[in-house]
DRENGUSE-517282 format. One line per field, with one value per residue: x, y, z of N, C-alpha, C in turn. Coordinates in pm, whole numbers, plus 50000, padded with zeros to 5 digits. Example, Ala and Ser with C-alpha at 12.3 -4.5 7.8 and 13.67 -1.06 7.14 Angstrom:
n.xx = 51319/51285
n.yy = 49431/49775
n.zz = 50780/50708
ca.xx = 51230/51367
ca.yy = 49550/49894
ca.zz = 50780/50714
c.xx = 51320/51290
c.yy = 49670/50003
c.zz = 50780/50787
END
This chain:
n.xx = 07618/07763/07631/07602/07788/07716/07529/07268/06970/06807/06467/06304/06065/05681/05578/05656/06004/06156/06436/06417/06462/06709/06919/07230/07494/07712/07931/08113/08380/08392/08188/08223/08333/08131/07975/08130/08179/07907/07842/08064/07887/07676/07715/07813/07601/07463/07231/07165/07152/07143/07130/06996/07168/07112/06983/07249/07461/07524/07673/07683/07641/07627/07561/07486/07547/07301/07239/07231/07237/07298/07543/07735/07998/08065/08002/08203/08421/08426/08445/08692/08860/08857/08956/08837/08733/08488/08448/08301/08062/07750/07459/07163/06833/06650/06467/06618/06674/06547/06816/06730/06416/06136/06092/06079/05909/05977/05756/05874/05772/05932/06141/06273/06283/06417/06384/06608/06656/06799/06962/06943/06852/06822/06700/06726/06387/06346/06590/06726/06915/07168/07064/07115/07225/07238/07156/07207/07530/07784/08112/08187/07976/08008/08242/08063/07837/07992/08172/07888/07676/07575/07619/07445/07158/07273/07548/07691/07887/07816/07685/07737/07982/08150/08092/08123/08017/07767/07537/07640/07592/07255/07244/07276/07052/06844/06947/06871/06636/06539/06633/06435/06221/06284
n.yy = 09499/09331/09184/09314/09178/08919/08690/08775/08687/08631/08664/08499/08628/08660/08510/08398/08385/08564/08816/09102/09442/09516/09360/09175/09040/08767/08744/08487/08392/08125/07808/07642/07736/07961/07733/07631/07816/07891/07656/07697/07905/07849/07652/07845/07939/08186/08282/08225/08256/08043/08151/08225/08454/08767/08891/09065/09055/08760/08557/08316/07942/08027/08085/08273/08393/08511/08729/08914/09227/09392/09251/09235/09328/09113/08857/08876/08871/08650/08460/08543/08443/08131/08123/08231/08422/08649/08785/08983/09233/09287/09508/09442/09487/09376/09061/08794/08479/08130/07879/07627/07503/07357/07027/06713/06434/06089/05781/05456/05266/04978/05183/05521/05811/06126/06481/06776/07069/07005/06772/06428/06205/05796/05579/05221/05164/04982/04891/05122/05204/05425/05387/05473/05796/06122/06315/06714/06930/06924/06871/06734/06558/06267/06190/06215/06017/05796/05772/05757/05557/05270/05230/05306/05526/05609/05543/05650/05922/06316/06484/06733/06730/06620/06740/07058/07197/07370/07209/06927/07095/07078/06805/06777/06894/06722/06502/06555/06562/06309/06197/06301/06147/05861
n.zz = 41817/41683/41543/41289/41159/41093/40840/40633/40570/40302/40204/39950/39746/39620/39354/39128/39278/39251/39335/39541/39349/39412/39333/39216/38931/38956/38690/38539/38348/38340/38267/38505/38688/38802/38879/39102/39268/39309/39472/39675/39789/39871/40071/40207/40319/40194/40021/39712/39374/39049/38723/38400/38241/38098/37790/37668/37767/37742/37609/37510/37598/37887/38214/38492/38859/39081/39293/39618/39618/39819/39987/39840/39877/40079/39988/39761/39917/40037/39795/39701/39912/39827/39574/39345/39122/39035/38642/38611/38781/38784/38880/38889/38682/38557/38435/38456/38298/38394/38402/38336/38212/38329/38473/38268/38351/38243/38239/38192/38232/38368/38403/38470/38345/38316/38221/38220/38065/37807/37874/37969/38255/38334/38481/38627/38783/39009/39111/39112/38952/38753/38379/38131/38009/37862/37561/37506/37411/37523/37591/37797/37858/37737/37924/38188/38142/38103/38331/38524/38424/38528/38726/39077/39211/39438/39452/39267/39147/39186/38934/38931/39044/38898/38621/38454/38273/38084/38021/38232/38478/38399/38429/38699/38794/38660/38791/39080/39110/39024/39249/39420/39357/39388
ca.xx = 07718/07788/07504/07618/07875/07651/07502/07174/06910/06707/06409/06256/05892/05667/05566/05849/06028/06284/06462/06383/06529/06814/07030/07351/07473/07852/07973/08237/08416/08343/08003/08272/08359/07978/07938/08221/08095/07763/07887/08113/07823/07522/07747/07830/07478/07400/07101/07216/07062/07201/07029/07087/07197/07020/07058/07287/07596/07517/07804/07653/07585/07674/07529/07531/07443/07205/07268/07141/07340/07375/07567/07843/08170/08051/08042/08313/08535/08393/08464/08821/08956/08908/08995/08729/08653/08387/08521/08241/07945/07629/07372/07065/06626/06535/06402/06693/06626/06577/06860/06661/06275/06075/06150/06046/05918/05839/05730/05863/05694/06041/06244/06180/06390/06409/06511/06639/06694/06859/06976/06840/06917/06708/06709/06589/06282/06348/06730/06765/07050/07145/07106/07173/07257/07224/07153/07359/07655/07900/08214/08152/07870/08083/08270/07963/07784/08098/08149/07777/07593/07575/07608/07295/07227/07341/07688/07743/07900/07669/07714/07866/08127/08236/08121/08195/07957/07566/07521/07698/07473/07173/07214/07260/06930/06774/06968/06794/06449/06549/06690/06314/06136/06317
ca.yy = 09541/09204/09181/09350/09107/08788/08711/08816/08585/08705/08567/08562/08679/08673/08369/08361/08400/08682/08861/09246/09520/09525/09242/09148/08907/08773/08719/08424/08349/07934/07764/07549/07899/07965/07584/07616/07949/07864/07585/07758/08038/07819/07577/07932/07967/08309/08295/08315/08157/08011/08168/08264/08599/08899/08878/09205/09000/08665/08479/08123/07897/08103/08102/08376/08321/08617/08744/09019/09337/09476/09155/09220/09361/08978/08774/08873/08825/08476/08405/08560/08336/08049/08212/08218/08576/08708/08868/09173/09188/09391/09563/09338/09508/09307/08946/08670/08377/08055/07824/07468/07516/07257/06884/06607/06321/06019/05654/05345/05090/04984/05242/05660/05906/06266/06543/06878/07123/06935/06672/06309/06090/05721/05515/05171/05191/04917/04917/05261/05184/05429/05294/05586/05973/06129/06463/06769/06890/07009/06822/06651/06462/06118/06165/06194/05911/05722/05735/05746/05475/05121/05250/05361/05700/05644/05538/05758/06103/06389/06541/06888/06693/06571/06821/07164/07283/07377/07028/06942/07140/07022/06675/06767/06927/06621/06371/06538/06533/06160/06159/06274/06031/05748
ca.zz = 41723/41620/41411/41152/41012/41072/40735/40647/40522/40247/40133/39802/39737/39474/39265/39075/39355/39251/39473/39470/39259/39439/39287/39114/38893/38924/38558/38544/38222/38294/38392/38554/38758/38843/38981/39206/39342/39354/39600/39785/39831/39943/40185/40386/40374/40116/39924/39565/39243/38920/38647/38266/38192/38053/37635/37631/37810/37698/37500/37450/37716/37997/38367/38619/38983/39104/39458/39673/39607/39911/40029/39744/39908/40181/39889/39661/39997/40048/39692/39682/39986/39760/39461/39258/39107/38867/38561/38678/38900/38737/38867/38730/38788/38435/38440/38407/38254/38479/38359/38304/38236/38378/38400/38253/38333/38172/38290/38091/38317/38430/38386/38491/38280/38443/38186/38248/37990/37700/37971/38002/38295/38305/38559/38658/38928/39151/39196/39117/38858/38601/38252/38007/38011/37687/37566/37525/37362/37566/37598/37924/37847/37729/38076/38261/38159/38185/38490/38610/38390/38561/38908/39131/39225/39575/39436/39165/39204/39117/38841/38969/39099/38734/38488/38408/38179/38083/38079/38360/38581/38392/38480/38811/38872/38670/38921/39197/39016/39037/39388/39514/39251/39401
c.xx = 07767/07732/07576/07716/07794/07537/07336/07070/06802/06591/06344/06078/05846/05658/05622/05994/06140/06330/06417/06482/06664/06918/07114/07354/07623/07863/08086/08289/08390/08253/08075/08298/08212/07948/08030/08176/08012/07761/07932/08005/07706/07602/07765/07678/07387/07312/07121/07166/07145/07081/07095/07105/07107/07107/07182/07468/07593/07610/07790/07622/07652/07540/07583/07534/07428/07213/07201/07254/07422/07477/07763/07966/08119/08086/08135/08435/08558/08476/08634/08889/08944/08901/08951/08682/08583/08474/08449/08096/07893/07527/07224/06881/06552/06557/06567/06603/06651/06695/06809/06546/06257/06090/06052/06057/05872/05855/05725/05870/05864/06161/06165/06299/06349/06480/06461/06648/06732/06906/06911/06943/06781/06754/06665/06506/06326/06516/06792/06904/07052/07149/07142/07167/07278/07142/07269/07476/07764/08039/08247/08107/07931/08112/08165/07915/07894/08080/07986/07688/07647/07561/07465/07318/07287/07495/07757/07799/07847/07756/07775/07981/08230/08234/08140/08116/07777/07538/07534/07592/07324/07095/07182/07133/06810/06808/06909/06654/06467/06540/06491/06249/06181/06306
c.yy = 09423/09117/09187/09266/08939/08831/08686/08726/08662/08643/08626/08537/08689/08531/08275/08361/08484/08755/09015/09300/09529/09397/09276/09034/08922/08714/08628/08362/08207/07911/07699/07649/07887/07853/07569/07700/07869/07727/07598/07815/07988/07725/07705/07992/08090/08205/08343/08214/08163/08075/08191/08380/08673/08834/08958/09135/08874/08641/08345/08047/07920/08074/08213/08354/08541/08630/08896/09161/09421/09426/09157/09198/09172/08885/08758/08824/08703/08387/08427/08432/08225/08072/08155/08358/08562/08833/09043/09114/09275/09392/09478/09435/09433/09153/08897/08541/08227/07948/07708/07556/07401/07099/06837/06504/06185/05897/05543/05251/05075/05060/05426/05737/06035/06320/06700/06942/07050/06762/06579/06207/05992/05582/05357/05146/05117/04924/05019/05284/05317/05411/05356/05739/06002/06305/06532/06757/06937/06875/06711/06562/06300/06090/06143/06071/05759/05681/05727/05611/05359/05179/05291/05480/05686/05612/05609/05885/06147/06445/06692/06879/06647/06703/06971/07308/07284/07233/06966/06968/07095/06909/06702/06756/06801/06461/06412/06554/06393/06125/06164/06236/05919/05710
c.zz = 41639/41519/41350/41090/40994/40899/40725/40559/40445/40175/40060/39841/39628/39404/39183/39175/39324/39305/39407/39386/39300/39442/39202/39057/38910/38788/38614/38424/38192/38378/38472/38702/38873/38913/39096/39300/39396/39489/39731/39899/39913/40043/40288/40424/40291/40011/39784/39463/39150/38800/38503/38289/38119/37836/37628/37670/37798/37571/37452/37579/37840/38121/38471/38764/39045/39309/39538/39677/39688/39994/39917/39814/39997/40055/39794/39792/40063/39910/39672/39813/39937/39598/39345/39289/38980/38786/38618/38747/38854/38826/38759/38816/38651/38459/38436/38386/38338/38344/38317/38321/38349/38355/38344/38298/38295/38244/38178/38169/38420/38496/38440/38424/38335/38308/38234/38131/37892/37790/38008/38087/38311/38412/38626/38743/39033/39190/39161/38995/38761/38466/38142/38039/37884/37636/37524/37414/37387/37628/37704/37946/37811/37869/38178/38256/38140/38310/38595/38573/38464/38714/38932/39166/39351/39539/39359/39204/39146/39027/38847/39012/38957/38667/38515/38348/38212/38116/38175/38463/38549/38409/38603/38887/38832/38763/39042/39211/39074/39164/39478/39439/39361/39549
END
């Protein structure tokens, strides 16, 4: 009987690895919203993805995170005790769009730059330093590479811990492009 409230592990199938027809997306008015979630949701352990949105509810650089539907009423009550709600939670069986394509990366002898989506972090090889962030135009991006350039990645804070936005999260996923480069 105790089963039933332990949380259920769902795994994705398929090449793309999408979960089946039976998903949601939570809508959150800030990507800043969606990155908090999406934190909350994978430290208690649910299986939920960051992705773009469908065109039809798309407002500009928005992020959803994609979850398993039947899991809803569990997750919205995860998300309410630290109060963080989605404006609405849809019903999704058409494609979403992965948020970052594919990285980049390039090799300047000394140096390895990693980008993400619009997002460039650059690093240098042997003491791991980073030497520029650059990209992007979301509001954040000065702050970010503020506070991240000159330090190494092991001293730096990640980038979901600073920013806010598309960007924001885009570094992130190219600092941990970096993290297993290095």
């Amino acid at each position: 009987m105790f089963g039933l409230f332990k949380k259920k592990k769902h795994r994705f199938h398929g090449k793309n690895r999408k979960l089946s027809v039976d998903r949601g997306i939570l809508v959150f008015e800030h990507t800043g919203d969606v990155i908090q979630a999406e934190t909350v949701l994978k430290k208690s352990g649910w299986r939920v993805r960051v992705m773009g949105p469908p065109p039809e509810i798309r407002t500009g650089c928005d992020l959803v995170i994609e979850f398993p539907l039947i899991e809803e009423l569990n997750i919205v009550r995860e998300l309410k005790n630290v109060h963080i709600m989605p404006l609405s939670i849809v019903p999704v069986t058409a494609p979403l769009l992965e948020p970052v394509g594919l990285f980049q990366i390039k090799d300047f002898g000394n140096y390895l730059m990693v980008r993400a989506a619009n997002m460039k972090i650059t690093v240098e090889k042997e003491s791991h330093k980073i030497v520029n962030i650059s990209g992007g135009g979301c509001p954040d991006v000065p702050y970010l590479a503020y506070e991240m350039v000159g330090k190494t990645l092991a001293e730096t804070p990640r980038p979901r811990e600073l920013g806010h936005t598309l960007c924001g999260y885009a570094l992130e996923l190219a600092y941990e492009e970096l993290l297993r480069k290095c």
